[in-house]
C-alpha positions as CSV (number, residue, x, y, z in Angstrom):
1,X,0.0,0.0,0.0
2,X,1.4,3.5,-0.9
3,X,1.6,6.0,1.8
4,X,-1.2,7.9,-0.2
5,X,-3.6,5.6,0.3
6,X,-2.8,5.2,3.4
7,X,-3.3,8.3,4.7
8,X,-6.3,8.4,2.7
9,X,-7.7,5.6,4.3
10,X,-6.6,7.2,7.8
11,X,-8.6,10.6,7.1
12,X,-11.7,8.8,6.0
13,X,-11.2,5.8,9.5
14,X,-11.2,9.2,11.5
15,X,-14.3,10.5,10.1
16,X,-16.3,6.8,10.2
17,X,-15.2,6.4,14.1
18,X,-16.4,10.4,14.6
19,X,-19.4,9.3,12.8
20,X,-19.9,6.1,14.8
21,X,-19.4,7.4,18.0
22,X,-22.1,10.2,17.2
23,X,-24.4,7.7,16.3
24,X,-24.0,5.3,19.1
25,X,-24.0,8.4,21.3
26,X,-28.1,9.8,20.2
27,X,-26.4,12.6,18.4
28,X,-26.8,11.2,14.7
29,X,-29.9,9.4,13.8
30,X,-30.9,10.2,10.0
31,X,-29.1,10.6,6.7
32,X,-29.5,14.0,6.6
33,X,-28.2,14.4,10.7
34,X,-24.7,12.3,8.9
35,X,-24.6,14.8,6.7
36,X,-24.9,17.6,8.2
37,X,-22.8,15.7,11.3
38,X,-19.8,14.7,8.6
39,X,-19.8,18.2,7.0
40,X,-19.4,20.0,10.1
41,X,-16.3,17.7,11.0
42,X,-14.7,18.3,7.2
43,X,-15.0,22.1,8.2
44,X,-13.1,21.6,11.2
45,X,-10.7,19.0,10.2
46,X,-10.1,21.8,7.3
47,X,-10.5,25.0,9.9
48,X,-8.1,23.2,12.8
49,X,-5.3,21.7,9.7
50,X,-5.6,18.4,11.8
51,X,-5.0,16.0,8.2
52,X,-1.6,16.6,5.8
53,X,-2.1,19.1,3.2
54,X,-2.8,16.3,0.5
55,X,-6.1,15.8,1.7
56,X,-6.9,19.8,1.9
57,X,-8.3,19.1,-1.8
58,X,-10.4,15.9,-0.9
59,X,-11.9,18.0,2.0
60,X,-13.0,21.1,-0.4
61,X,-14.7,18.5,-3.3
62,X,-16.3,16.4,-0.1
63,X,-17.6,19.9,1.6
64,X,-17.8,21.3,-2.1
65,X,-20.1,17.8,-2.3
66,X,-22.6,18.3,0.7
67,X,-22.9,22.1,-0.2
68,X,-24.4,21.6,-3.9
69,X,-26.3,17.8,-3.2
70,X,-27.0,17.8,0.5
71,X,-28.2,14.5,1.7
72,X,-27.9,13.2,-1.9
73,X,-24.0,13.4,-1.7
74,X,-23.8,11.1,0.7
75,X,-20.4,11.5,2.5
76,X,-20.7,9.0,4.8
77,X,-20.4,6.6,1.4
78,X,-17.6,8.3,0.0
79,X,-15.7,8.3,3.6
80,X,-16.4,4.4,3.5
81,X,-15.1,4.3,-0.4
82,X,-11.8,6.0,0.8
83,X,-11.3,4.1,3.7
84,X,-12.2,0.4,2.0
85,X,-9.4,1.2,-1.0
86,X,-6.5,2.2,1.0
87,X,-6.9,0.0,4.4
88,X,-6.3,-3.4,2.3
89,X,-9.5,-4.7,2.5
90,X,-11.5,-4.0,-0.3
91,X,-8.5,-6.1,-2.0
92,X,-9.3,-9.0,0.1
93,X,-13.0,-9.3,-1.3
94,X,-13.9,-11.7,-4.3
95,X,-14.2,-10.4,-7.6
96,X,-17.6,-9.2,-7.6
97,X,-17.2,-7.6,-4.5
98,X,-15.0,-5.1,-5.6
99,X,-16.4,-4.4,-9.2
100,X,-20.0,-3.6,-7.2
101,X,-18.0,-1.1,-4.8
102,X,-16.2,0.5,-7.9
103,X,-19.7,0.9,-9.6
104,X,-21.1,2.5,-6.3
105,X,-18.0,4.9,-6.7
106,X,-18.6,5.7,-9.8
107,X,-22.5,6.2,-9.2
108,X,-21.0,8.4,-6.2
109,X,-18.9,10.6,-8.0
110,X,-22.1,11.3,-10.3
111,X,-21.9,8.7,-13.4
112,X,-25.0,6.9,-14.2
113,X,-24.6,3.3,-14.3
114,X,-27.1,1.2,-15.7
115,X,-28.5,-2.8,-16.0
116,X,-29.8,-3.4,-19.4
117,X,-31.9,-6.0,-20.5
118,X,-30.7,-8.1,-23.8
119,X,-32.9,-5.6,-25.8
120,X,-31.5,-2.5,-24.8
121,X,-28.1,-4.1,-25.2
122,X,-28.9,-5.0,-28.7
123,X,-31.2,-5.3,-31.4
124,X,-33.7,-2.4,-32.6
125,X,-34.5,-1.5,-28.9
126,X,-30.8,-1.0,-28.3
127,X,-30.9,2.2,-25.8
128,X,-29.5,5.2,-27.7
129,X,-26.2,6.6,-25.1
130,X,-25.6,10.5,-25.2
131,X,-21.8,10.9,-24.4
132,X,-22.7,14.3,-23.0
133,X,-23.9,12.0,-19.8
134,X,-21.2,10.3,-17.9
135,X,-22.6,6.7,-17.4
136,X,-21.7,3.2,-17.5
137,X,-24.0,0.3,-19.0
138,X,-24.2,-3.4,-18.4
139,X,-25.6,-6.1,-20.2
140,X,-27.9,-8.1,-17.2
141,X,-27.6,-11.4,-18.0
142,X,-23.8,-10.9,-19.5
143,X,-23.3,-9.8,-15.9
144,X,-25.1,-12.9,-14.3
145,X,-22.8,-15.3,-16.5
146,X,-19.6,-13.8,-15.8
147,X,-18.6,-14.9,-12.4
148,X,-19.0,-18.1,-10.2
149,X,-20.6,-19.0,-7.7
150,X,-17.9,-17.7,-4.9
151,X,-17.7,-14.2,-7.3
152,X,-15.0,-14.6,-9.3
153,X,-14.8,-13.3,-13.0
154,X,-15.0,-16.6,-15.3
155,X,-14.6,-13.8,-18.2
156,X,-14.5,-10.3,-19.2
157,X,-17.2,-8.3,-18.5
158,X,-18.6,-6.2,-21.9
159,X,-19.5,-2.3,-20.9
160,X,-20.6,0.4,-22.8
161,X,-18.8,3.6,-21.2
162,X,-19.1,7.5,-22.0
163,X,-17.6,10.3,-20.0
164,X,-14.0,11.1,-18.9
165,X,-12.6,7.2,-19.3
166,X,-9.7,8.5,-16.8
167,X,-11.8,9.1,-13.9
168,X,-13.5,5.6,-14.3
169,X,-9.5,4.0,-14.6
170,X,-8.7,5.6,-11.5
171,X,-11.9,4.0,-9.4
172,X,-11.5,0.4,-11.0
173,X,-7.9,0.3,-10.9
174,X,-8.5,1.1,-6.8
175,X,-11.0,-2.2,-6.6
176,X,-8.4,-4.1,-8.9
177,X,-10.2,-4.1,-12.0
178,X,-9.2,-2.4,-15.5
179,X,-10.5,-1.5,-18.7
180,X,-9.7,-2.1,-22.4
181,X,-10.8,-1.4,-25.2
182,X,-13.4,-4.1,-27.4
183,X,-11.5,-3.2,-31.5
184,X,-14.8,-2.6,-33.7
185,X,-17.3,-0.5,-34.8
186,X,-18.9,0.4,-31.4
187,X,-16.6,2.8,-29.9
188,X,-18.3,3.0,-26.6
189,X,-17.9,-0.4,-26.4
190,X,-14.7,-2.1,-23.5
191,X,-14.6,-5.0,-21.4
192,X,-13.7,-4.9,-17.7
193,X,-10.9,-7.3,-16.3
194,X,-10.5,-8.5,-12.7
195,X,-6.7,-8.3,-12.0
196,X,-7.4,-12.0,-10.5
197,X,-8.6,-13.2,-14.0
198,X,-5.4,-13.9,-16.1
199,X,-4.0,-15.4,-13.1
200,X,-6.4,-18.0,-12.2
C-alpha cells in the first residue's frame, strides 16, 4: 500500500469512528443528521489543519459535495469508499465484490450506471447513449454469467462507457479491475478485467 492511500484511508477511519461514535451516542440518527454531522467535521478538520495538506483538496470537493447535493452526496459513502481502497481490505473481497464497490464509486462521483436488458443491449430496442452524460451500461444477464458462484470473473465483463474514461481507470484500478478497449465499430464499447482473471 502506498503512503497515499494510506493516509487516505486514515482521514476517511477518522471520520467513520467520529461518525460512529455520534451515532452510538443519540447525536446522529438520519441521513440527513450524517450529513450535516460529517460536514461539520470536514469544516473543522479543514478550519483546525488536523490532516496533511494532500487531503486539503479531498476536504474542499467532499464539503464542495454536501454544499451543492445535500443529503444526496452522501459523505458517509464516499468516507467508507476511501477508507475500504487504501486499508487493504476491499482487496481482500472476491471479484464481484469489488467491481459492485467501484460501480457505487462511480454512481458516487455522479456517473450513471445502468443494468440493461438483452434488448437495450442490442437489437432495434438497443438504448441510444448521449456521451454528454457520464454513465456506465451493463448487459444483465452478460453480468449474471460472468462470475461463479464464490464471485469470481469466469470472463470479461462487456460495458458500454461514456464520460471522462480516466476518472473511471482511477476507481477500477482502486477495486483491482481495469479496462480495455473491445477493436470494432462500437466505440463506446470495452470490457472490464479483474486483476485475478489472467492469473487463475
Amino acid at each position: 500500500m502506498d503512503k497515499g492511500n494510506f493516509n487516505a484511508s486514515h482521514f476517511a477511519w477518522c471520520g467513520l469512528i467520529a461518525l460512529h461514535i455520534a451515532r452510538r451516542d443519540g447525536l446522529v440518527n438520519t441521513p440527513a443528521q450524517e450529513n450535516l454531522f460529517i460536514s461539520r467535521w470536514l469544516a473543522t478538520a479543514e478550519k483546525q489543519c488536523r490532516f496533511p495538506k494532500e487531503h486539503a483538496n479531498d476536504i474542499r470537493w467532499l464539503l464542495k459535495e454536501s454544499r451543492e447535493k445535500g443529503q444526496q452526496a452522501d459523505l458517509a459513502g464516499k468516507l467508507d469508499y476511501l477508507w475500504r481502497s487504501g486499508s487493504g481490505e476491499l482487496r481482500a473481497q472476491n471479484d464481484l465484490f469489488r467491481l459492485q464497490h467501484a460501480l457505487q464509486a462511480m454512481k458516487l462521483n455522479g456517473w450513471l450506471y445502468m443494468l440493461l436488458s438483452e434488448s437495450e443491449w442490442n437489437g432495434r430496442r438497443q438504448l441510444q447513449l448521449s456521451t454528454s452524460v457520464s454513465g456506465i451500461y451493463v448487459n444483465r444477464r452478460v453480468l449474471d454469467n460472468g462470475f461463479s458462484e464464490w464471485g469470481q470473473q469466469i470472463r470479461p465483463l462487456p460495458v458500454r462507457i461514456t464520460g471522462e474514461l480516466s476518472v473511471i481507470d482511477t476507481l477500477l484500478l482502486r477495486s483491482g479491475w481495469r479496462r480495455e478497449p473491445v477493436v470494432g465499430p462500437d466505440s463506446l464499447l470495452y470490457q472490464l478485467i479483474s486483476e485475478n482473471l489472467n492469473a487463475a
